[in-house]
N, C-alpha and C positions, 0 to 999 in steps of 0.2 A: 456532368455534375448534377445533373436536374435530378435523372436514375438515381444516382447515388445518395442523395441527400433524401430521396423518397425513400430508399432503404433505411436511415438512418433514423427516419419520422415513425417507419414501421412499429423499426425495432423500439425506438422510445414510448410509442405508444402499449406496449404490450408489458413495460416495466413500469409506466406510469399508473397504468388503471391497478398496478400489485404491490402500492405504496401506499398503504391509508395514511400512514402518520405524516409522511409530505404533503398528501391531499389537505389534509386537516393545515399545515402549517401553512399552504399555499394561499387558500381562503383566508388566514388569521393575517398574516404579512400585508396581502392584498388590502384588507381593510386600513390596515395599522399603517402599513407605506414606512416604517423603520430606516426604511435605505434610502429614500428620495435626497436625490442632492449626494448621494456618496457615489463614489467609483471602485469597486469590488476587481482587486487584480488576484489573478487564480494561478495556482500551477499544481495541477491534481489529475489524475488520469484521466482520461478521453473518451468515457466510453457513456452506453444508454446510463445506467443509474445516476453517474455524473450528470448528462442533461436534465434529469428531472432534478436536480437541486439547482443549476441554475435557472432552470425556468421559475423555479421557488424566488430565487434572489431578486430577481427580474420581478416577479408578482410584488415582489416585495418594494419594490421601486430602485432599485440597484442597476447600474449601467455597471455592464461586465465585459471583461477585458482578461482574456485565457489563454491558457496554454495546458500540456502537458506533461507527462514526463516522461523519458526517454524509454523508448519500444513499447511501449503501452496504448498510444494513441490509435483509436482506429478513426479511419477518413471516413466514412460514412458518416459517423457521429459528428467529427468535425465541420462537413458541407452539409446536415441540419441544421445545426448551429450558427452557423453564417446564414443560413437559409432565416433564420429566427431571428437577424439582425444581431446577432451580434460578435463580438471584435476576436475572433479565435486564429492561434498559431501553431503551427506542426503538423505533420502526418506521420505515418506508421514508418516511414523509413528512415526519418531523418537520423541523420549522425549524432554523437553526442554533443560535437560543437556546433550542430546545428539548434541542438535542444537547447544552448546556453545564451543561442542568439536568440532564441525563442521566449525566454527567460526577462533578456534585456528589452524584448520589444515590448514585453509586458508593461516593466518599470518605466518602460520609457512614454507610455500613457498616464504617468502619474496618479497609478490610484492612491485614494487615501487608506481604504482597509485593504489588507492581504487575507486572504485564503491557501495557504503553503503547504507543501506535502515534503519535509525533506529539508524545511528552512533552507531553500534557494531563495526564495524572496526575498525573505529577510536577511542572509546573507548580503542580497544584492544591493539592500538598501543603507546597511552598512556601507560596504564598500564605495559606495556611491556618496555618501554625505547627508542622504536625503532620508534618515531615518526620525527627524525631527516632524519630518512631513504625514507621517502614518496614522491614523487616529487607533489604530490598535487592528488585529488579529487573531488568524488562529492559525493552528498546527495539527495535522493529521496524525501523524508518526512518530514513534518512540523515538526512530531515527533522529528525526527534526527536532521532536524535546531534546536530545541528546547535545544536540551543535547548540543550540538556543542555551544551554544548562551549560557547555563546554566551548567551545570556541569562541562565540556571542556573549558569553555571562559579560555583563554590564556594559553591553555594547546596546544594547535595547530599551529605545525610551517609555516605549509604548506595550500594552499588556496584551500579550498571547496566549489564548487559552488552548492548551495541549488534549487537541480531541479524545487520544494512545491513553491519556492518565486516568479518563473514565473509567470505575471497574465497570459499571453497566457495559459500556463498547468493549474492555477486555473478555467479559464473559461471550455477551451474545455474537460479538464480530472475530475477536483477534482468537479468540478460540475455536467455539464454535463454526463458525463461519470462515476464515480461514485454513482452521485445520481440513473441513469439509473440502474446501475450493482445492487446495493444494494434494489433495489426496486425489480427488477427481479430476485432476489435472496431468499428475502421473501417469493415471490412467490414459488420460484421453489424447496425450501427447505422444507416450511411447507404448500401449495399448500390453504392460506385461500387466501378469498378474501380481495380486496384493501377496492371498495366503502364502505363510512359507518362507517367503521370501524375508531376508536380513535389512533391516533397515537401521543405520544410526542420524536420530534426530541432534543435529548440533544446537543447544541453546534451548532451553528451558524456562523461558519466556512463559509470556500467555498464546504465543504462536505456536511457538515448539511444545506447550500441552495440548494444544488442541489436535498439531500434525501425530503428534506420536498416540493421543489417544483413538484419532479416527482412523488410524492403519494397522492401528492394534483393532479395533473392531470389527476389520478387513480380513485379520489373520494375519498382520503382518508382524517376523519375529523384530522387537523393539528395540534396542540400546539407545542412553540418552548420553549427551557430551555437554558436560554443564561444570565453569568455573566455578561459580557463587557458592558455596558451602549450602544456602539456607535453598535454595533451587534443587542441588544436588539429593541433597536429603528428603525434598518432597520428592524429587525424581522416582528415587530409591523406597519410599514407602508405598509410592506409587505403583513399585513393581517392575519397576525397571532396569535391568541394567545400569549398570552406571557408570563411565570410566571417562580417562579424558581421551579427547577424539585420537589423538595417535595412538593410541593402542588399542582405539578401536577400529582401528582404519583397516586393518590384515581382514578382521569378521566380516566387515559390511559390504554388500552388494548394493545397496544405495546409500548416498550421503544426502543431507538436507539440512541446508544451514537455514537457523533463524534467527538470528543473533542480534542485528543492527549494528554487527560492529565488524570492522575491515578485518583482513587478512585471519581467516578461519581457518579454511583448508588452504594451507602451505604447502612448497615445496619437500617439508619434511615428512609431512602426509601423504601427500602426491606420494613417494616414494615407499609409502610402506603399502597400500592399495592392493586388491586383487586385480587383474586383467579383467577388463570387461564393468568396472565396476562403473556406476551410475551418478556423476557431479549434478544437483542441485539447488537451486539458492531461493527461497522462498523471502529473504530479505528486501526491503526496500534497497539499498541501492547495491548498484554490482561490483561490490565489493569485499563480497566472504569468499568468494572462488577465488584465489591467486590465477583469475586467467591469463594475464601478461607473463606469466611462467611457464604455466601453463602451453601457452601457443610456443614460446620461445624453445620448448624443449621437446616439441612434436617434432619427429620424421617426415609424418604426414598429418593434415587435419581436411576430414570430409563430409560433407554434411549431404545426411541419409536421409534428412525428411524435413518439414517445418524448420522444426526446432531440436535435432537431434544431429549432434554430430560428433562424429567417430576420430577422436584425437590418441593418432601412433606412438606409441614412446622408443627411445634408443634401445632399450631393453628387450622391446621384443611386445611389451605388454601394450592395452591400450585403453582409456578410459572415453566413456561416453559423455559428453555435457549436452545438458537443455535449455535453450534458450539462453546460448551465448552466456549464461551465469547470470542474467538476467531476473525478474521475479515471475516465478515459472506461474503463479496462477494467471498471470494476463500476458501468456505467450501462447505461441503455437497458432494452428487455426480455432478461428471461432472463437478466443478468448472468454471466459464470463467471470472469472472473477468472483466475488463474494455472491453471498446468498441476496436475490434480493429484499428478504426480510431483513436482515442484518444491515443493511444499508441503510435500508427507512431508516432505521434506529439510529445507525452511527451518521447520516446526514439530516434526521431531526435535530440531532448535537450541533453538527455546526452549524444550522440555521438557526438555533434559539443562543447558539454560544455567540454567533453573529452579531443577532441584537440586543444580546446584554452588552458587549464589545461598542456597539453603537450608541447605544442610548443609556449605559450606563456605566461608562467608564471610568467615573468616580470611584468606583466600588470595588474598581481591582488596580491590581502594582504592575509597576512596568515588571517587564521580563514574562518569562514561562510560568505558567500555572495550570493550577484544576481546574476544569468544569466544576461551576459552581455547584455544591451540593442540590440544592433545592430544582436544576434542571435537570440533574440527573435522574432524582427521585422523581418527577415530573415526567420525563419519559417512561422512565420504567414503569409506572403505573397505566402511560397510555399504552405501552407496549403489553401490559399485560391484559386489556383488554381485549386490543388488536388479535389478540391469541384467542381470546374466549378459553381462557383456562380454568374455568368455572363450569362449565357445559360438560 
């Protein structure tokens, strides 16, 4: 455990000294102590850039109480973390009902603020009774604003501010920086090449712009799959293909859902597919790959590598999935995830959206909301230093 946790200290170390804007918040909280006296419960991936924003919360005087989220966790990171004192749950294998137990053990430390990636928390504190209890939150993910705005509406007493609604983190993270990580991830998972190659991006998001533009600058040939009319149209002015995914399912050699919403690629797509062709889900949770059809209608299912496995069909054909349909930037080996400048940024936001949450929660309405204007712009100006785009 000692080895392992000394790995984890490594790796945080080499992502912390490439954070100024955390550095900068780290010193500011530390002085200010925002958090003293509150109990910060988390459920946010597991990895290094993730420890240097709780060591931020922590400076900040925050007693922390974490978890994961499902296949994303790596243990190293987690035995630093306990190494750092503090309360973390999960490792890289657990099952999904192990991730819910993981979930429960959080709530079951009764923090007052959540830190949520996917509104599990807040879910849980619903279901629970105990959402009277919460001094307020925040929300990583379009997903999570999604439940919070849809399942949750007017189940939530307390105000969450929706990291995802930033345009600031739409530009510099959910596009840029995801398009980047999830292209590079392609690669570094099943090692084919870009140029050439058919790609259809499902969803037209700020994700699914970022994936389709950084693989078009790859060489890779584009189609996008977009319900929204007004997404469609930028698609399409953009230059891209445009259709909706089952008719583009026969063209594409790879599929790449970013949607944040369930059942994407169907069995009715599944069925129109080339042999050979390439399933991946770039979304938060695993849920645009109909895998549970999926596996139910394999001959055979094999797994060739990591995160690569080769699923038979009756037919004769066979498609490939990555990472279990899971979210392919934080699978495979060696995971990395976003850029770590992009992080600084989009975890400058929850640590300033934190303590306006704490210290000034007059000022917003219960339910989901924006990042206050004025933090936004607030970043972006330290971020554009950060850049020296002026030199």
């Amino acid at each position: 455990m000692d080895e392992l946790a000394d790995r984890g200290a490594a790796r945080t170390e080499w992502i912390r000294a490439r954070m100024p804007l955390l550095a900068d918040a780290r010193r500011d909280l530390g002085e200010s102590r925002p958090f003293a006296g509150h109990r910060i419960g988390m459920s946010l991936h597991l990895e290094p850039k993730t420890a240097v924003l709780l060591e931020v919360l922590a400076a900040g005087g925050a007693e922390v109480v974490a978890t994961g989220n499902h296949g994303s966790t790596q243990d190293d990171i987690v035995a630093f973390l306990r190494r750092q004192g503090m309360t973390v749950f999960g490792s890289r294998d657990d099952t999904l009902d192990q991730h819910h137990a993981n979930v429960a053990a959080v709530l079951d430390a009764s923090p007052d603020i959540l830190l949520d990636n996917g509104a599990d928390l807040a879910a849980g504190v619903v279901a629970r009774g105990t959402a009277s209890s919460i001094l307020g939150g925040t929300e990583e993910t379009t997903s999570g604003g999604n439940r919070l705005r849809g399942e949750l509406k007017g189940q939530i007493p307390f105000p969450v501010i929706v990291i995802n609604d930033s345009l600031l983190k739409a530009i510099g993270e959910n596009k840029h920086a995801v398009g980047q990580s999830v292209v590079e991830s392609i690669m570094r998972i099943t090692n084919l090449r870009i140029p050439g190659r058919r790609f259809v991006v499902a969803g037209y998001g700020w994700c699914g712009r970022g994936i389709a533009h950084y693989l078009r600058a790859m060489g890779g040939r584009v189609a996008v799959a977009e319900i929204d009319e007004l997404k469609a149209f930028e698609a399409a002015m953009d230059g891209y293909r445009v259709d909706e995914l089952v008719k583009l399912a026969d063209w594409a050699e790879v599929i790449v859902t970013a949607t944040g919403q369930p059942d994407i690629v169907t069995p009715t797509v599944l069925d129109r597919i080339e042999s050979g062709t390439v399933l991946i889900n770039a979304g938060h949770f695993p849920w645009e790959i109909d895998t549970a059809a999926l596996y139910a209608s394999a001959t055979e299912t094999r797994t060739l590598d990591d995160a690569i496995e080769r699923i038979d069909l009756p037919d004769g054909r066979h498609v490939i999935l990555l990472a279990g349909g899971r979210m392919v930037n934080l699978a495979g080996r060696e995971p990395k995830g976003n850029s770590l400048e992009s992080m600084d940024l989009g975890f400058l936001l929850q640590s300033l959206s934190l303590e306006r949450v704490t210290t000034g929660t007059a000022s917003l309405e219960p339910g989901a909301q924006r990042v206050p204007d004025d933090i936004d712009r607030e970043i972006a100006r330290r971020m554009i230093r950060a850049m020296a785009v002026d030199r």
